[in-house]
Biopython code that builds the backbone (N, CA, C, O; Angstrom):
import numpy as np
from Bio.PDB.StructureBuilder import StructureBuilder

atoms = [
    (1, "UNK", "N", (-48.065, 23.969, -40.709)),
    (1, "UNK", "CA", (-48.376, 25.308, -41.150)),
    (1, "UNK", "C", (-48.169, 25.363, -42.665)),
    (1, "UNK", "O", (-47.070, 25.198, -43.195)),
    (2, "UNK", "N", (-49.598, 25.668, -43.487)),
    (2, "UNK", "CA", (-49.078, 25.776, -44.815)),
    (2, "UNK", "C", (-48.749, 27.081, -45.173)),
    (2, "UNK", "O", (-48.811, 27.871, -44.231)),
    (3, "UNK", "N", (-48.357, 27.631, -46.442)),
    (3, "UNK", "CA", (-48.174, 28.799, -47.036)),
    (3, "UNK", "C", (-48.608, 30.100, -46.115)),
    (3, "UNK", "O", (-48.121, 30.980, -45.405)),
    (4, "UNK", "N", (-49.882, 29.598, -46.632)),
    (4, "UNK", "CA", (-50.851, 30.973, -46.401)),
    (4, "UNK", "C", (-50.834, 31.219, -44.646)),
    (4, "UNK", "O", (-50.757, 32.392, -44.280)),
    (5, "UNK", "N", (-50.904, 30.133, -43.579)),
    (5, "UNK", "CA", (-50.760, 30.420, -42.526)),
    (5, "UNK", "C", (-49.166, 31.347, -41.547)),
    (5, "UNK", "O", (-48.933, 32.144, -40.639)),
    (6, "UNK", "N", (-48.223, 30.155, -42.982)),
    (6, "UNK", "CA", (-47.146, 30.972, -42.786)),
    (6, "UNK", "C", (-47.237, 32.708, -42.905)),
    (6, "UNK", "O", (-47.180, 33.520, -41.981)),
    (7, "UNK", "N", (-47.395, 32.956, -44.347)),
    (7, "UNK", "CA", (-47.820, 34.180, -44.704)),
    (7, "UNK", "C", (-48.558, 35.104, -43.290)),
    (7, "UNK", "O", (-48.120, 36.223, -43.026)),
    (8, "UNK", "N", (-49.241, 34.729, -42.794)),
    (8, "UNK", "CA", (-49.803, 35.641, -41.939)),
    (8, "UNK", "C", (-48.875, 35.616, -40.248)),
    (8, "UNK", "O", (-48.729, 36.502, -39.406)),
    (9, "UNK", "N", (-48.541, 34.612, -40.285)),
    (9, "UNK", "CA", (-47.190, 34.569, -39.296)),
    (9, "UNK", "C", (-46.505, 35.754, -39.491)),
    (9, "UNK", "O", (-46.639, 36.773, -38.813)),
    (10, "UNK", "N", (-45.709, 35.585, -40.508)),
    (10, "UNK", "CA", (-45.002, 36.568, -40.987)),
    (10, "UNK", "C", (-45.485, 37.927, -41.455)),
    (10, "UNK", "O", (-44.573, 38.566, -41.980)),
    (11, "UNK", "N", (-46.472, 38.461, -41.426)),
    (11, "UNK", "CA", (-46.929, 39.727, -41.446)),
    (11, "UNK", "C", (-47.227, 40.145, -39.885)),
    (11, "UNK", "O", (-47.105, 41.262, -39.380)),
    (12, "UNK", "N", (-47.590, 39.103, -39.362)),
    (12, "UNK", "CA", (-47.801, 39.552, -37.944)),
    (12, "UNK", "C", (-46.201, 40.206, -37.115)),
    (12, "UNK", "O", (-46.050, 41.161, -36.353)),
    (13, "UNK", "N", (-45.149, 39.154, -37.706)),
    (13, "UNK", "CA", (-44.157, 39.559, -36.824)),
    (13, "UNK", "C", (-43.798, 40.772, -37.732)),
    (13, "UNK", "O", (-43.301, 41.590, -36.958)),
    (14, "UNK", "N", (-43.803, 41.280, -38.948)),
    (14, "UNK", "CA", (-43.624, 42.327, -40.313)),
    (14, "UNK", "C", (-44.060, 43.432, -39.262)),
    (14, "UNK", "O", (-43.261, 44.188, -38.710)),
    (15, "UNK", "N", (-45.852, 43.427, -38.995)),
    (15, "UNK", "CA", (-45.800, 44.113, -38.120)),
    (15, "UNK", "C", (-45.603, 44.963, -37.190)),
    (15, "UNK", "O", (-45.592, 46.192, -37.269)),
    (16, "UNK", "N", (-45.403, 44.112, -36.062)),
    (16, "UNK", "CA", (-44.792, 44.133, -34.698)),
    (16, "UNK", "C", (-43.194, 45.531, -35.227)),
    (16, "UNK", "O", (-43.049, 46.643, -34.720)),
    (17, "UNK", "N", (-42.270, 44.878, -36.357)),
    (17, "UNK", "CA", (-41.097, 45.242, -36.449)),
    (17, "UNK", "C", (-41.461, 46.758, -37.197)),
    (17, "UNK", "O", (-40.792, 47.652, -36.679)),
    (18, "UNK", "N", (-42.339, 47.230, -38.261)),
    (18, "UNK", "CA", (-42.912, 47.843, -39.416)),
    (18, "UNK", "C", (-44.236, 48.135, -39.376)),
    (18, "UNK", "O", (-44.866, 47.556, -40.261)),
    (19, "UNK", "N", (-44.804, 48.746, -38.747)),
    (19, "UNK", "CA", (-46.478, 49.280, -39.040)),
    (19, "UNK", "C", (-46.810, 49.351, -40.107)),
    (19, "UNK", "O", (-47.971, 48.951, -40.193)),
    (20, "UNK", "N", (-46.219, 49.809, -41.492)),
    (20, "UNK", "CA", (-46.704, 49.745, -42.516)),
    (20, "UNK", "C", (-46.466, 48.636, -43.667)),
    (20, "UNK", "O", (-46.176, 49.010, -44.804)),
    (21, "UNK", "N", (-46.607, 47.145, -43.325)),
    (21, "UNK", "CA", (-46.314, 46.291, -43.312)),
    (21, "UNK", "C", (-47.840, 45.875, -44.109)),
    (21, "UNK", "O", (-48.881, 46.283, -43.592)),
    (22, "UNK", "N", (-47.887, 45.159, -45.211)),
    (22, "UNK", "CA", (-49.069, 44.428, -45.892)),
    (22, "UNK", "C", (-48.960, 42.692, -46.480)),
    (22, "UNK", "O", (-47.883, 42.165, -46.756)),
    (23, "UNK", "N", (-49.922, 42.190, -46.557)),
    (23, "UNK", "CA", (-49.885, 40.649, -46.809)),
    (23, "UNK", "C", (-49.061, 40.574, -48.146)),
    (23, "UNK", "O", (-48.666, 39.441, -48.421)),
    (24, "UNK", "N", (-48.810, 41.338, -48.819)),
    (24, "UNK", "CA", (-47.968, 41.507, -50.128)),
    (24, "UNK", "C", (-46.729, 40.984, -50.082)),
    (24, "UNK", "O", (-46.182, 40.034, -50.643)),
    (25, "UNK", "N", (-46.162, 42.380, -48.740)),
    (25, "UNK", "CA", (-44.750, 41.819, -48.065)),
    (25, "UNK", "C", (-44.439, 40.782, -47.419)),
    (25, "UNK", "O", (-43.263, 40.432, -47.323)),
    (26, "UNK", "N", (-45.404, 40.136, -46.885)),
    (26, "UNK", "CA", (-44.645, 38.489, -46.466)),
    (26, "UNK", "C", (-45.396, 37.762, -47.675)),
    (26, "UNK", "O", (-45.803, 36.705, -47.194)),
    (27, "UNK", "N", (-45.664, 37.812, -48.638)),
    (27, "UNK", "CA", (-46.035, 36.882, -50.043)),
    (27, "UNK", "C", (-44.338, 37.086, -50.319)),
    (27, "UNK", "O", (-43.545, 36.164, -50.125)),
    (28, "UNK", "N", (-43.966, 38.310, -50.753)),
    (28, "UNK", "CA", (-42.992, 38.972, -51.576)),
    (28, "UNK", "C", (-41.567, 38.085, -50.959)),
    (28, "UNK", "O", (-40.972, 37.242, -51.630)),
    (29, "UNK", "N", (-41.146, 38.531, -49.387)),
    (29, "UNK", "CA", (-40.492, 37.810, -48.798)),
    (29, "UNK", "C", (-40.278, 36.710, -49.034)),
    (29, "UNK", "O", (-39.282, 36.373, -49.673)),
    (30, "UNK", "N", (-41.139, 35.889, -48.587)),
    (30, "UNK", "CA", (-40.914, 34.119, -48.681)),
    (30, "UNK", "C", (-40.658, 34.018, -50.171)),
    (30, "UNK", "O", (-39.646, 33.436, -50.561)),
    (31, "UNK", "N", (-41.588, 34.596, -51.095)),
    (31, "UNK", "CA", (-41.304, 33.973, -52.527)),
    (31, "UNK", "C", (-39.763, 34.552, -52.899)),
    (31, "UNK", "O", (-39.201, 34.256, -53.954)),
    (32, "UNK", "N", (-39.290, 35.244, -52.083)),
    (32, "UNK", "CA", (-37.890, 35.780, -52.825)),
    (32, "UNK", "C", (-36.504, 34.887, -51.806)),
    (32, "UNK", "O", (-35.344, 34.607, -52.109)),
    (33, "UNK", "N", (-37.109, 34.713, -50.855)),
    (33, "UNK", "CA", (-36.553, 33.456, -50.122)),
    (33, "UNK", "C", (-35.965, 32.338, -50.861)),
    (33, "UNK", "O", (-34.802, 32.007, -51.092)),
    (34, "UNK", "N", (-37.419, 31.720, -51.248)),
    (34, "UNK", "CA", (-36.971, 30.418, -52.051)),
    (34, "UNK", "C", (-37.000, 30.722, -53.009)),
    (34, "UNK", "O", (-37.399, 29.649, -53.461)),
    (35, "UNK", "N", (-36.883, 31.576, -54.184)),
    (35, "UNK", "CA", (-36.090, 31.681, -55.490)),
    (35, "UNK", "C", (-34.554, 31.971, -55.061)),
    (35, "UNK", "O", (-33.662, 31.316, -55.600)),
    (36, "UNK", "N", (-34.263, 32.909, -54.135)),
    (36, "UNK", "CA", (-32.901, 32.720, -53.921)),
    (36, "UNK", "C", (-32.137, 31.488, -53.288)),
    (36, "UNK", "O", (-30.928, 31.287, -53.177)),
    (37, "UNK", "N", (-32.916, 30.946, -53.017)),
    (37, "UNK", "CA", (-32.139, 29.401, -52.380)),
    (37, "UNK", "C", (-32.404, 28.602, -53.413)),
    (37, "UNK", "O", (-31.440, 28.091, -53.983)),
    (38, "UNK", "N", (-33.222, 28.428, -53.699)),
    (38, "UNK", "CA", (-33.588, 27.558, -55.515)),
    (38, "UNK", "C", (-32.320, 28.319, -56.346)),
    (38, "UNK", "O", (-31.812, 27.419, -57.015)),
    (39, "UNK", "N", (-31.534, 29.674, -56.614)),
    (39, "UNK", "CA", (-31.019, 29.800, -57.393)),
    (39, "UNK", "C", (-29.796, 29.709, -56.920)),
    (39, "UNK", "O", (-28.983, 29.112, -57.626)),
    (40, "UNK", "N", (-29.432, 30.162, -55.863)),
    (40, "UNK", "CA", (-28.447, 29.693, -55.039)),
    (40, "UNK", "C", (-27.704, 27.797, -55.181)),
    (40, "UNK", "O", (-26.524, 27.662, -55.506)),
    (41, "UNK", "N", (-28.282, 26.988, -54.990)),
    (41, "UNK", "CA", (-28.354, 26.120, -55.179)),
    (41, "UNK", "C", (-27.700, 25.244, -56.373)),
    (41, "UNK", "O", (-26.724, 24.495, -56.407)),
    (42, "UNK", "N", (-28.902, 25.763, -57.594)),
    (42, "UNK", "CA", (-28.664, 25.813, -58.974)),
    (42, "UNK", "C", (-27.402, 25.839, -59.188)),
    (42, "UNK", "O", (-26.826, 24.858, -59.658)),
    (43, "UNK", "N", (-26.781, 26.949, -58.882)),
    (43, "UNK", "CA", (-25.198, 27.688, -58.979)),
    (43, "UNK", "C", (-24.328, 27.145, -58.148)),
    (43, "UNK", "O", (-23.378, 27.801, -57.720)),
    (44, "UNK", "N", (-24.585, 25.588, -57.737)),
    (44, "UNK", "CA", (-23.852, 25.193, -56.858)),
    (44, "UNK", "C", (-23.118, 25.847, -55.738)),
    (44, "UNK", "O", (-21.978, 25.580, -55.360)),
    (45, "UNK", "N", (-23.909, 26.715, -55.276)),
    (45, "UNK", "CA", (-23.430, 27.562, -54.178)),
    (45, "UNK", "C", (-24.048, 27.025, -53.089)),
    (45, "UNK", "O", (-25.218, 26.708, -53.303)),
    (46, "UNK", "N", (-23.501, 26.753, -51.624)),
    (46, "UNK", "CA", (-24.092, 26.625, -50.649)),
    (46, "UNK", "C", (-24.594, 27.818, -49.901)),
    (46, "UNK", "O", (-24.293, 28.950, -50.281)),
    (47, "UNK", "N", (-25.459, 27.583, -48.696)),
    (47, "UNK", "CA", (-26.111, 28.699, -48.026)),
    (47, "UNK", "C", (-25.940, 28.221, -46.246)),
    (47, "UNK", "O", (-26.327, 27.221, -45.641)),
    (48, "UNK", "N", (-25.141, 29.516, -45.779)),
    (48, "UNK", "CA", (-24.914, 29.427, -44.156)),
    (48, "UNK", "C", (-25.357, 30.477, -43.783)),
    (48, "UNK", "O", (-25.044, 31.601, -44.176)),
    (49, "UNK", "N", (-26.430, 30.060, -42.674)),
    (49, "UNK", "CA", (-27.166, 31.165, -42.212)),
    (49, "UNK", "C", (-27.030, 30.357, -40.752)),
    (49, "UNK", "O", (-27.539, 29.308, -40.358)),
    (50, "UNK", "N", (-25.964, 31.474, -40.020)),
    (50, "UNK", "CA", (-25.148, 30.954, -38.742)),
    (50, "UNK", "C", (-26.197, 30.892, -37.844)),
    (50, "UNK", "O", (-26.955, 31.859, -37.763)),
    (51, "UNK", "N", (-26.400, 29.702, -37.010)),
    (51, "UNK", "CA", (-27.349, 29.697, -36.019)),
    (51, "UNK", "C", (-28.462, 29.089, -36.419)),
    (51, "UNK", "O", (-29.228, 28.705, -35.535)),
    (52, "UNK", "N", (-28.841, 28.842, -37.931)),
    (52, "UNK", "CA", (-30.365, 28.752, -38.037)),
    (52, "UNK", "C", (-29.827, 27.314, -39.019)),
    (52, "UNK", "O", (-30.291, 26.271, -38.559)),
    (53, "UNK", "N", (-28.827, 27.095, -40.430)),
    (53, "UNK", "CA", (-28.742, 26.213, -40.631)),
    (53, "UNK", "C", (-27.732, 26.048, -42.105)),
    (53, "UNK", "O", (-27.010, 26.998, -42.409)),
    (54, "UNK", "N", (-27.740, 25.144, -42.726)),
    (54, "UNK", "CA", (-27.126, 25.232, -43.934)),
    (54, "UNK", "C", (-27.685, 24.841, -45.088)),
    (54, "UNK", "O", (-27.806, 23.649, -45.372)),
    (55, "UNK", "N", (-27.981, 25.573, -45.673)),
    (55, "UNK", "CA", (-28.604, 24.695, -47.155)),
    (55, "UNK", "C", (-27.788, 24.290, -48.237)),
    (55, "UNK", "O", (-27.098, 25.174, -48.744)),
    (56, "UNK", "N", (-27.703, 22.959, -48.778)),
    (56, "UNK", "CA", (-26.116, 22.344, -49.410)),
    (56, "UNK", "C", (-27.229, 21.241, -50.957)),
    (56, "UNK", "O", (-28.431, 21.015, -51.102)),
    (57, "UNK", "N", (-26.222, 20.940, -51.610)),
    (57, "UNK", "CA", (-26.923, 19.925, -52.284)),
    (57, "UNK", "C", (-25.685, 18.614, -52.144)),
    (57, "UNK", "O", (-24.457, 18.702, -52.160)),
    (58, "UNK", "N", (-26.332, 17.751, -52.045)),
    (58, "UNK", "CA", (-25.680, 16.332, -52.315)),
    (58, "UNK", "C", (-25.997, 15.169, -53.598)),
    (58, "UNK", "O", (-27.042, 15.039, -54.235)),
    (59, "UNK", "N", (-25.034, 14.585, -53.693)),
    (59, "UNK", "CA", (-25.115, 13.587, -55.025)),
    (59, "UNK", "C", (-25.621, 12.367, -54.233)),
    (59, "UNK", "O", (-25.290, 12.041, -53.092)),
    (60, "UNK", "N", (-26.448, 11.786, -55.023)),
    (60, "UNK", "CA", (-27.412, 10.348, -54.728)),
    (60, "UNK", "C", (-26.835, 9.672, -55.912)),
    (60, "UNK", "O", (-26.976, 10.144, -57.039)),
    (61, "UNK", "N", (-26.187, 8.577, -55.680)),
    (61, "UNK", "CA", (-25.402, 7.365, -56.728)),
    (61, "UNK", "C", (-26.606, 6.731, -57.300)),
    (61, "UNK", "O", (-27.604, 7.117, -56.691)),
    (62, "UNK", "N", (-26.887, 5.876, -58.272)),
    (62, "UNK", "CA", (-27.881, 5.418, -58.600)),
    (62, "UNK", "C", (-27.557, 4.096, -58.472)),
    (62, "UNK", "O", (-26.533, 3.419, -58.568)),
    (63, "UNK", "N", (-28.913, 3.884, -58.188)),
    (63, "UNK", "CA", (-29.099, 2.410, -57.695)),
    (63, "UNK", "C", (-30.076, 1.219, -58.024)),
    (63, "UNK", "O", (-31.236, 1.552, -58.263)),
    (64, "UNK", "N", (-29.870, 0.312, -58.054)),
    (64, "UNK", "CA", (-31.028, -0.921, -57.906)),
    (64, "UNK", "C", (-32.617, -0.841, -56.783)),
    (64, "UNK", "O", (-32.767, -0.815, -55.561)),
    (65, "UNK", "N", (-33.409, -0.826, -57.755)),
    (65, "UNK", "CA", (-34.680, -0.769, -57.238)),
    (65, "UNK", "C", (-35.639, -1.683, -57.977)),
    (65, "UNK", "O", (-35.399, -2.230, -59.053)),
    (66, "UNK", "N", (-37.010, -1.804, -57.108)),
    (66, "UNK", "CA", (-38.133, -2.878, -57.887)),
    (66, "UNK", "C", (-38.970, -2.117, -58.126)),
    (66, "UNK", "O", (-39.227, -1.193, -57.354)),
    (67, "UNK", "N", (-39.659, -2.327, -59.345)),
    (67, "UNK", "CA", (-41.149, -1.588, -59.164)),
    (67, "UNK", "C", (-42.248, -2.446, -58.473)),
    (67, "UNK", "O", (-42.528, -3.608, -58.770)),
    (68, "UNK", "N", (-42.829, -1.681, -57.497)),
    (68, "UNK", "CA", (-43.708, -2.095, -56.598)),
    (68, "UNK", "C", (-44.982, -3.378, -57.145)),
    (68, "UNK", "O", (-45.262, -4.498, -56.717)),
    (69, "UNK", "N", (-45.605, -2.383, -58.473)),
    (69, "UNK", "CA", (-46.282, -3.318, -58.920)),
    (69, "UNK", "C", (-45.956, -4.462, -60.061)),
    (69, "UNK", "O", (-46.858, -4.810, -60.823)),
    (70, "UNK", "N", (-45.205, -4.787, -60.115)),
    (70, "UNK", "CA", (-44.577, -6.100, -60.933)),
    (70, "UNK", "C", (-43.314, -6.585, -60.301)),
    (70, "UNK", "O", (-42.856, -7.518, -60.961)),
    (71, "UNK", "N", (-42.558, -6.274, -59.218)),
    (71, "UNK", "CA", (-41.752, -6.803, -58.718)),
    (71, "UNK", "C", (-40.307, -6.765, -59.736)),
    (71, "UNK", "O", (-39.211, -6.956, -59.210)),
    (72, "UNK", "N", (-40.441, -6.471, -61.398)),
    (72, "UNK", "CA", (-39.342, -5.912, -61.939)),
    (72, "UNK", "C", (-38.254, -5.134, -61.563)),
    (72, "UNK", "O", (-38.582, -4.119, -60.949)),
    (73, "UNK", "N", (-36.748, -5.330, -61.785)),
    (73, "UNK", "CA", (-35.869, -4.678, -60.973)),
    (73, "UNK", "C", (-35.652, -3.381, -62.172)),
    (73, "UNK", "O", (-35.706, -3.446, -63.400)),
    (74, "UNK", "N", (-35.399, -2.261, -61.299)),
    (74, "UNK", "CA", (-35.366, -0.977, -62.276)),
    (74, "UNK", "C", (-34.194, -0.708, -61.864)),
    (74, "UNK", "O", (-33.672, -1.256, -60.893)),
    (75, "UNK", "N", (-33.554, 0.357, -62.722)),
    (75, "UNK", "CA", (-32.511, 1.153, -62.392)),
    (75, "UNK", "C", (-32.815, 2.565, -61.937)),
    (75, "UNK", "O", (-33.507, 3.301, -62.639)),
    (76, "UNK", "N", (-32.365, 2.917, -60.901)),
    (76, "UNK", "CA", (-32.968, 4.396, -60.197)),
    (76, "UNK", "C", (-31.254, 5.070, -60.499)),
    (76, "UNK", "O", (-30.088, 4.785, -60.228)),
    (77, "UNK", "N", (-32.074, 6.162, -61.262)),
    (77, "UNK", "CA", (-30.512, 7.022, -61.494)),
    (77, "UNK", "C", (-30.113, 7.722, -60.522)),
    (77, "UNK", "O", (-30.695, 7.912, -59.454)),
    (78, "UNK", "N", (-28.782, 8.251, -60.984)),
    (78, "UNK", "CA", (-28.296, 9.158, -60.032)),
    (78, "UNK", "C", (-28.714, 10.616, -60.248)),
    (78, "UNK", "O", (-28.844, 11.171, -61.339)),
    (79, "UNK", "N", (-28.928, 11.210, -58.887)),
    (79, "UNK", "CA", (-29.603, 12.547, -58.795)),
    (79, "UNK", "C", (-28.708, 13.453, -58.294)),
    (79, "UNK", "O", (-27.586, 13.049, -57.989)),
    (80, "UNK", "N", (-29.080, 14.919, -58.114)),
    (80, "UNK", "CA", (-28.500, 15.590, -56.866)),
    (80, "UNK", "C", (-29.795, 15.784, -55.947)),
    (80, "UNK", "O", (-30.952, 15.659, -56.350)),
    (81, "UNK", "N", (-29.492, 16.039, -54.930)),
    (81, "UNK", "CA", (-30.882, 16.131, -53.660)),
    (81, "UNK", "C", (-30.327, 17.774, -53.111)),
    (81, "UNK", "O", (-29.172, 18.178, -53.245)),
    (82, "UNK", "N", (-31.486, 18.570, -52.469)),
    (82, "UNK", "CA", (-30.844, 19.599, -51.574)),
    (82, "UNK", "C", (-31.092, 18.590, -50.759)),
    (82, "UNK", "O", (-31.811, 17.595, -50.847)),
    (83, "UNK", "N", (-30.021, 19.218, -49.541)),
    (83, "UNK", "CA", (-29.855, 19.019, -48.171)),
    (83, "UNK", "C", (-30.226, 20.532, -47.416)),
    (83, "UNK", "O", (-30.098, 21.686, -47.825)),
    (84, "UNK", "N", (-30.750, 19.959, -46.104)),
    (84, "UNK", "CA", (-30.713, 20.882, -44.908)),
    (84, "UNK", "C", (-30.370, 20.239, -43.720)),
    (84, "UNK", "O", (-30.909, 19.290, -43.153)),
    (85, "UNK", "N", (-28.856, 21.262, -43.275)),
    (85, "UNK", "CA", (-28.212, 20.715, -42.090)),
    (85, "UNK", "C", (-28.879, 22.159, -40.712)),
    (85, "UNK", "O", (-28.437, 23.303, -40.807)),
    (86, "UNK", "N", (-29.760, 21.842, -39.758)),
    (86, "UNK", "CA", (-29.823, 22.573, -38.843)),
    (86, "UNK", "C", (-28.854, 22.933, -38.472)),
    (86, "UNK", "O", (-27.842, 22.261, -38.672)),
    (87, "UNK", "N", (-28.797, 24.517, -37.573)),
    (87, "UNK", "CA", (-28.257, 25.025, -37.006)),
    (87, "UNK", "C", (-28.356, 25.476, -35.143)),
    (87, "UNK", "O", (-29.391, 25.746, -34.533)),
    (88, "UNK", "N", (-27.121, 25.440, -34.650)),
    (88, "UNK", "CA", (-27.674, 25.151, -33.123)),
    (88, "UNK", "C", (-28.684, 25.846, -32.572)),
    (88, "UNK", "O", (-29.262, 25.390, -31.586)),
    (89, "UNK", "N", (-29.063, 27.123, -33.163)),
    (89, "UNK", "CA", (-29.679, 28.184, -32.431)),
    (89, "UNK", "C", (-31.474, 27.247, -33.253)),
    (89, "UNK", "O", (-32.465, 27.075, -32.542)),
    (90, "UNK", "N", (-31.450, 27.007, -34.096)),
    (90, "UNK", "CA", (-32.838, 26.327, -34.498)),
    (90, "UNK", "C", (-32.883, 25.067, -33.904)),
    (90, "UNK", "O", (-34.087, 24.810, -33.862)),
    (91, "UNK", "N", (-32.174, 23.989, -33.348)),
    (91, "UNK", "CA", (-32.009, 22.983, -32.903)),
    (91, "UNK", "C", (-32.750, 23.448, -31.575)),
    (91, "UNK", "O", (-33.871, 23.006, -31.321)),
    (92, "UNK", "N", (-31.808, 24.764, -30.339)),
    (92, "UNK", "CA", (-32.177, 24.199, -29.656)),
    (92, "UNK", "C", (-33.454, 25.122, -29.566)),
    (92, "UNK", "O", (-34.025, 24.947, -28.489)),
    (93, "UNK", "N", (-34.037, 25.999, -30.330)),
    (93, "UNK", "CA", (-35.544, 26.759, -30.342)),
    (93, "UNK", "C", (-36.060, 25.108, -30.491)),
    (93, "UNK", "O", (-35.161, 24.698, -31.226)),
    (94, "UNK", "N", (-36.560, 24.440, -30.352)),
    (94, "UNK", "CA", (-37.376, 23.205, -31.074)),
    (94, "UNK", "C", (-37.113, 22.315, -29.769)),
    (94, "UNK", "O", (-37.964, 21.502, -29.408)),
    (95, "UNK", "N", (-36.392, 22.419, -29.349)),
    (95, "UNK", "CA", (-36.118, 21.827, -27.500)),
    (95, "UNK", "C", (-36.534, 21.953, -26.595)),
    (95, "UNK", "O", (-37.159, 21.208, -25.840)),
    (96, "UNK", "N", (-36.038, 23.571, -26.536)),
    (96, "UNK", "CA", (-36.594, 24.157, -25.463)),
    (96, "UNK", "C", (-37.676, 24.565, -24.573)),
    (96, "UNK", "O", (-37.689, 25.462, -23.730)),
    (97, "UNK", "N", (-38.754, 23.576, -24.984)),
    (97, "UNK", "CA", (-39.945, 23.060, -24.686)),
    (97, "UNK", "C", (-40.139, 21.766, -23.897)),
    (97, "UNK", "O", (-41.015, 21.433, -23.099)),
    (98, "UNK", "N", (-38.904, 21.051, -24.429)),
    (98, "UNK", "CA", (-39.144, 19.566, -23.997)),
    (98, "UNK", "C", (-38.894, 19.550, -22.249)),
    (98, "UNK", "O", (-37.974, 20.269, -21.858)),
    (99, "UNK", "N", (-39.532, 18.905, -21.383)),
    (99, "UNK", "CA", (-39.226, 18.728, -19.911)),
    (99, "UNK", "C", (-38.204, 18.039, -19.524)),
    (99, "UNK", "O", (-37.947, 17.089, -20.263)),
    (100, "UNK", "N", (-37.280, 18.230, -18.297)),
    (100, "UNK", "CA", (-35.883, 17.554, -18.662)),
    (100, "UNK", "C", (-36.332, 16.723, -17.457)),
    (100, "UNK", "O", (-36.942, 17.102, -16.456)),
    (101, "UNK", "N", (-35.775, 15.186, -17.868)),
    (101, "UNK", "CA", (-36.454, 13.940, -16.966)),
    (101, "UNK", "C", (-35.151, 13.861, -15.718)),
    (101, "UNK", "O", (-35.225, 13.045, -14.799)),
]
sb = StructureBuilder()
sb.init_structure("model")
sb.init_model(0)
sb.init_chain("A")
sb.init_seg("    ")
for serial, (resi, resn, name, xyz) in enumerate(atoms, 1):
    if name == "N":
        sb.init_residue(resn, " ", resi, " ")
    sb.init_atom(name, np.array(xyz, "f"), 0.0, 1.0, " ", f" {name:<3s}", serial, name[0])
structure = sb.get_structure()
């Protein structure tokens, strides 16, 4: 699901909750979503959203690597990465489909 399909996901359920609900408000939503987790982040703050998951950043050490096309060994620096740790209630939505053998 890209953006825009998302987007209409989310007006549909906007909807359902809000009759006066427009494609604006789930643009507006999501984009204020991920600026607050992008800034969140930034600020070395983590994010727990109980049930659904955690959004964290982690340090990546830098390391020994080749470049593909010359086989030269490079140095790959050290980064920070976000992380996303699921949460049980999204774990088991994503299951609860599967047939139990």
């Amino acid at each position: 699901m890209n953006k825009s399909q998302f987007n209409k996901y989310i007006r549909a359920s906007l909807t359902k909750r809000y009759k006066n609900s427009k494609i604006e408000d789930a643009n507006e939503l999501i984009d204020v979503f991920i600026e607050s987790v992008t800034n969140a982040l930034a600020e070395n703050d983590d994010i727990l959203l109980v049930g659904f998951g955690r959004f964290s950043k982690t340090h990546v050490e830098s390391r020994m690597g080749r470049n593909p096309r010359t086989g030269e060994a490079i140095t790959i620096p050290a980064y920070t990465q976000p992380k996303f740790k699921v949460g049980i209630n999204l774990k088991e939505a994503c299951n609860k489909h599967k047939s139990k053998k």
